[in-house]
N, C-alpha and C positions, 0 to 999 in steps of 0.2 A: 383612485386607483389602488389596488390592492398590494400590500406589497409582497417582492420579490422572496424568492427562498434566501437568493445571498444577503439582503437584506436582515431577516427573520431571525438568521442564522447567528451574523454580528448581533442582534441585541440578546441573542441568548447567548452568549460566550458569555456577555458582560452580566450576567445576574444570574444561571441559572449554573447548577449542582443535578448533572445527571443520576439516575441509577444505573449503577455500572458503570461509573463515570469514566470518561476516557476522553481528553480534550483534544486529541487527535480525529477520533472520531464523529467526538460533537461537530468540529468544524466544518466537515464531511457530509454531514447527515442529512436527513429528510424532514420536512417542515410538513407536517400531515393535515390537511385543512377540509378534510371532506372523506366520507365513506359509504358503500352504497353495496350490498349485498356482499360479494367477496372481493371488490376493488378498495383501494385506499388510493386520494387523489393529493397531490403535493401540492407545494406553493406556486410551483412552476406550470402547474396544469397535467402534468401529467400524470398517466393512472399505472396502479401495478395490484397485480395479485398480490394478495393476502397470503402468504404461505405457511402463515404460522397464528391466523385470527387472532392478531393481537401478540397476545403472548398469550396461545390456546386457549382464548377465554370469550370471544366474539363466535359462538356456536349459531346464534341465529341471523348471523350478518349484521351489517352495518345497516345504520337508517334506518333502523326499526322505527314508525312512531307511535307505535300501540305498547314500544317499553318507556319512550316518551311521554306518553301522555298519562300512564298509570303512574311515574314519578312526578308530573307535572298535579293530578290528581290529588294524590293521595298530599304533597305539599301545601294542597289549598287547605286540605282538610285537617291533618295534623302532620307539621315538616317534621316535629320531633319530642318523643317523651322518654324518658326514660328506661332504660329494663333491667334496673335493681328491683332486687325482691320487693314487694308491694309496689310495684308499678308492672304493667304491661298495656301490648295494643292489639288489636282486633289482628291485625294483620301476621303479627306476629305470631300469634295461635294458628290461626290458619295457614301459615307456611309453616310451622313443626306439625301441627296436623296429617297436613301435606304430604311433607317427608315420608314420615312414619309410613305411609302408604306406598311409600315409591322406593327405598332404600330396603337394605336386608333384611327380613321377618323381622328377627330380635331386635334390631337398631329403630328403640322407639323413641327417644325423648334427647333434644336437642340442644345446642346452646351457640347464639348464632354471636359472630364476629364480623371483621372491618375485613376481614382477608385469608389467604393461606399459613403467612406465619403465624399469624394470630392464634388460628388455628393449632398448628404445630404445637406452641405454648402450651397452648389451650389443654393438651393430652397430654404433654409431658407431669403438669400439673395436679392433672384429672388423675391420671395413674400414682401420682403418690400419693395424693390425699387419698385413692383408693385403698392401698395397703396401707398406708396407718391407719385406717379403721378399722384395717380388717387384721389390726392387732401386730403387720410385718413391716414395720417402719421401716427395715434395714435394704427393703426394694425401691428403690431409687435408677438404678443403671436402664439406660435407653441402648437398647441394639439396633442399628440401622444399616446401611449397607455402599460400599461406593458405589459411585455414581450414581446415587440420591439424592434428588434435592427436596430441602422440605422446608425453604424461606432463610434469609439470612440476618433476623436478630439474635441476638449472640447465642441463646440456647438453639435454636434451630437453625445456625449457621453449621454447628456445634456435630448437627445430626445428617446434615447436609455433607454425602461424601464424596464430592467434587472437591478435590485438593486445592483449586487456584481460590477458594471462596476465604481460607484460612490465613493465610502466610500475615499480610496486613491488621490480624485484629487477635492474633493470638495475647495470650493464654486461650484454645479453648476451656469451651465450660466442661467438670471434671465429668466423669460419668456416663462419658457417649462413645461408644463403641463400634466397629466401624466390621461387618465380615465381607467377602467379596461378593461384586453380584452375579446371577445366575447367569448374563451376557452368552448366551446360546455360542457367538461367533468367535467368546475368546476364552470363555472361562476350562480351564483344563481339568476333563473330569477325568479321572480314574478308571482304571482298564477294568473292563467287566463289569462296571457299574452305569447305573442310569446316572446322565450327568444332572438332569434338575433334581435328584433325591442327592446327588451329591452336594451338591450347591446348597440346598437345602441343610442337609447334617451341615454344613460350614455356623449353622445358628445354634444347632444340639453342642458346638463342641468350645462355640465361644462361650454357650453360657455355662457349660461344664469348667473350663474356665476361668470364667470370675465369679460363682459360685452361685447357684440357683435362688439362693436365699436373696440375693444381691440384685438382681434383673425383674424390672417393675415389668417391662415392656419391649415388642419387636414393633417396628416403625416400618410399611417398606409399598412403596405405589406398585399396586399392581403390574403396571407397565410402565417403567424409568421412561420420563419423558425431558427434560431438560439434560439428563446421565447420555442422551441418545435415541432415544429411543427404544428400547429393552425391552423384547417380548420374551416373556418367562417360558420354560419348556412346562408342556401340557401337566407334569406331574410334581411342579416345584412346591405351588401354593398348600396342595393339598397334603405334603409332607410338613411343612412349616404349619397349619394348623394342628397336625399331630404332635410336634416336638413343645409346642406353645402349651399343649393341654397339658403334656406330660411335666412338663417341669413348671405351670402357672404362674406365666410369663404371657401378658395382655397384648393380643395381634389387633394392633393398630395400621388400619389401611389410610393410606394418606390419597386418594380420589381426588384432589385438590384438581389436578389437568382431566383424568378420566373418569371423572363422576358426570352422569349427566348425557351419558350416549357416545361421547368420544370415541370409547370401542369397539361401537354397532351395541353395547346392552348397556341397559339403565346405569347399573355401575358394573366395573371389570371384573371382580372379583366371581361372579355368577360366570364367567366363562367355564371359570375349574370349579364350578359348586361348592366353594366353597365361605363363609361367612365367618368376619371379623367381629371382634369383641368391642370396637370403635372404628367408627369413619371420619375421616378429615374431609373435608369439600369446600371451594369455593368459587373463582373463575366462572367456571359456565353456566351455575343457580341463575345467575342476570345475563348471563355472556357479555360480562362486562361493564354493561351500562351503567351499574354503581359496586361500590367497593363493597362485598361482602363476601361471608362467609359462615364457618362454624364447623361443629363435630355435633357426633350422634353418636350416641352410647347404648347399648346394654341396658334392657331392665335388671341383671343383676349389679351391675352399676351406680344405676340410678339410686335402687332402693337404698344400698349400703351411702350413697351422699346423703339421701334424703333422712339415713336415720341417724348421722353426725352429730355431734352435741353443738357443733361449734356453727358459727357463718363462714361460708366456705369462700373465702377470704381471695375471690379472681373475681376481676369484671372488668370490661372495655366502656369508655364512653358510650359507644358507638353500639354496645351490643345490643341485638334487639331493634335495630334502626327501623322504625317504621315503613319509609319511602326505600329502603332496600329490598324490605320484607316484600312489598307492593308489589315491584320492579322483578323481584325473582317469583314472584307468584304467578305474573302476565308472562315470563319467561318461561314458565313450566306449561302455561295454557298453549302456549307458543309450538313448545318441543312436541305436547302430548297430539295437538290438531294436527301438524303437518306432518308429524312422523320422521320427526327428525333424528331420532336413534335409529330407525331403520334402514335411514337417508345413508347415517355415517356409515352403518354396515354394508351397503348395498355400493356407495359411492368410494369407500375403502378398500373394499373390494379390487372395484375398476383401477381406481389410482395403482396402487398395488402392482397389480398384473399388468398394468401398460410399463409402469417404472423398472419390472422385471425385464421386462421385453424388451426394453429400450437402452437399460443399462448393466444388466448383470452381466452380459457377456464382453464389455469392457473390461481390459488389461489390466487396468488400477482402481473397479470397484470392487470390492471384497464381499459386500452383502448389499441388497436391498432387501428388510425386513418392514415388516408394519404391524400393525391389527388396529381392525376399526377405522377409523380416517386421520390417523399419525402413520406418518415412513419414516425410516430413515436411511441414507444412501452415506454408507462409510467408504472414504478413498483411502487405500492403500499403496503403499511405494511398491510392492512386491507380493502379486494376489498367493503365489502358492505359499509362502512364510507368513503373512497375515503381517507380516514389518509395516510400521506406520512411516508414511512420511517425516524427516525430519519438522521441528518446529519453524527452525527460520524459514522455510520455503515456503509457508504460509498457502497452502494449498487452499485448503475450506476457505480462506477466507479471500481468496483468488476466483475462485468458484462462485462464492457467492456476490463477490462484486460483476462478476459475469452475467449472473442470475439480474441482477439489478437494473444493470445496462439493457436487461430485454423483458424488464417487466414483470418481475418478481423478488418479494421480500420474504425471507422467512429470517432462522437466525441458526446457526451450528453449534455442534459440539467439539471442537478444534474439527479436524479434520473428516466429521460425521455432520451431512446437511440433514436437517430436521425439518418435516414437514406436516402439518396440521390445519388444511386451511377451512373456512369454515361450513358447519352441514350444509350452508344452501348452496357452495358454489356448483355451477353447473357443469353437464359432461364436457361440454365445450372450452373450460376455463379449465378442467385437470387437464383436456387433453394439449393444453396449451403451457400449464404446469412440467405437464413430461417433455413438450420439444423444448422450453427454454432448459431444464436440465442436462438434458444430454446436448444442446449445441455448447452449452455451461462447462459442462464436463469433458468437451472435445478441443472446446476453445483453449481451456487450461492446458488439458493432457493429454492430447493429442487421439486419433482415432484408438 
């Protein structure tokens, strides 16, 4: 006999170290023992939507076995070789190959990692070694943005502007700068001005500031997804390539959640036409199935590494992993056959427009916002002041235990539910996504 959740449970009090640990919650929590297109089934038997694929990283469902069996493959063949310089594998050519063909024009040449932070590093890194080649050592400073997240090892905790990520591991690391984000439903823009150019100069005036010589690089996900949800106004990104150029300071997009179709497009950044001088990605390359990731760089990048005197003195075990490379290679064949960036566009859409329908004209939602197949549904204590609920009334997470009770998991941002679930779930299963919401949201807060 199989055992018990409450069972499962007690043996992981006694040996296990959560992420995001919270031994309140541990004790609480869900023993996840099976997955099958947009469902996750417990110890208990029972099944709940996916609200959030994982942690927006299962894009082509659960149960895959064709990402299965190209890791199970490729492990017969070679589990694992190196990719320090004078080493490489087939596989791994052929997904930077790949890439290059699927990612923004200039972003040709890659360097693959274990994950997002990694990643993160990966470009904080990448940009300094950049300007001391190119003679400006003294550009170091990261600009990033609240309610950014962009992994939590110390430097990209560092750049990560969610306040509760910090308090516990301070000192942060010096040099990471923080402007506000363009939050369409709170940022207060200036009378007679466009608010996303406004939002926007908030990056021309911080790096004016700490002084232009001084700022390697701008950090900032297209669409804040762990921040909430954050969809940029239509004229944000294309101001912020302009001030980037002017003052030559490296826009670094961080695609880590929205690379890969999330948005309804290959990556988000093509929404506002506009192209980054580096991309971060990871999450949905495999949609999960194994830990990878990496960035994409610039041929003007590249070359200036490539014409370094030195060995450019970064590497992951892990980078390069063969049976990762495999695994997101059958995930691209996956994405590109079924059309599943269209799926998100087309099914995001729907989610979208039924969660409007269903919730915006409640008394204590303040916005249902989305783009591509991410929502999010912010509760507020008082819609016309935009006033949050107090902390201790633990709203969101009242909400979301509601959510739970009837069949759905995703995860919040205090008092903002977050929703991402994955491209293949069906119309049947969003439209079952939006009645547990709002019986969720009625249960809590009344009609």
């Amino acid at each position: 006999m199989s055992a018990t959740r409450s069972e499962l449970l007690a043996r992981d009090r006694k040996h296990l170290i959560h992420p995001l640990h919270d031994s309140v919650l541990a004790a609480a929590g869900h023993v996840w023992v099976k997955g099958e297109g947009a469902l996750l089934t417990d110890a208990d038997g029972r099944e709940y939507i996916d609200g959030l694929s994982g942690l927006w990283n299962v894009v082509a469902g659960h149960g895959r076995a064709e990402l299965a069996d190209a890791a199970a493959r490729q492990m017969n063949e070679l589990a694992y070789c190196s990719g320090y310089a004078g080493s490489s594998n087939p596989r791994a050519i052929e997904l930077a190959e790949r890439l290059a063909g699927l990612t923004y024009p200039g972003i040709t040449r890659f360097f693959f990692t274990s994950g997002g932070g990694e990643a993160s590093e990966t470009s904080f890194k990448t940009a300094r070694y950049y300007w001391k080649l190119r003679g400006r050592p003294e550009k170091t400073k990261v600009i990033s943005r609240q309610w950014g997240y962009h992994g939590v090892t110390l430097a990209a905790m560092s750049a990560t502007g969610i306040a509760s990520y910090w308090p516990m591991f301070e000192p942060r690391v010096p040099g990471f700068i923080h402007i506000p984000s363009p939050y369409p439903y709170r940022y207060p823009a200036p009378p007679h001005e466009s608010q996303g150019v406004a939002a926007a100069n908030e990056l021309e005036q911080a790096i004016l500031r700490e002084g232009p010589e001084t700022v390697a690089m701008f950090l900032a996900e297209p669409v804040q997804g762990a921040g909430g949800v954050i969809v940029p106004q239509n004229d944000y990104f294309p101001r912020i390539r302009e001030i980037c150029d002017k003052y030559e300071v490296l826009f670094v997009a961080d695609e880590v959640i929205t690379g890969f179709g999330r948005t309804g497009k290959m990556f988000a950044l093509d929404h506002w036409g506009v192209e980054p001088d580096m991309i971060q990605f990871a999450k949905a390359i495999t949609s999960g199935y194994f830990p990878f990731g990496g960035i994409g760089v610039n041929e003007t990048i590249a070359e200036v590494l490539d014409a370094g005197p030195l060995v450019w003195m970064h590497a992951y075990t892990y980078s390069a992993h063969p049976v990762g490379c495999a695994v997101a290679l059958a995930n691209l064949d996956i994405i590109e056959r079924e059309g599943l960036v269209s799926q998100a566009a087309e099914k995001g859409g729907y989610l979208l427009d039924k969660l409007t329908a269903a919730l915006a004209g409640h008394p204590h939602v303040g916005e249902v916002r989305g783009l591509g197949l991410m929502c999010g549904i912010e509760l507020v204590a008082d819609k016309a002041t935009k006033l949050e609920f107090p902390p201790e009334e633990k709203i969101g997470i009242r909400v979301h235990q509601a959510a739970q009770e009837r069949g759905l998991f995703s995860r919040l941002r205090g008092d903002v539910y977050c929703l991402a679930p994955p491209f293949v779930t069906t119309r049947e299963q969003l439209d079952r996504i939006v009645k547990v919401l709002r019986d969720s949201v009625e249960t809590v807060l009344g009609r």
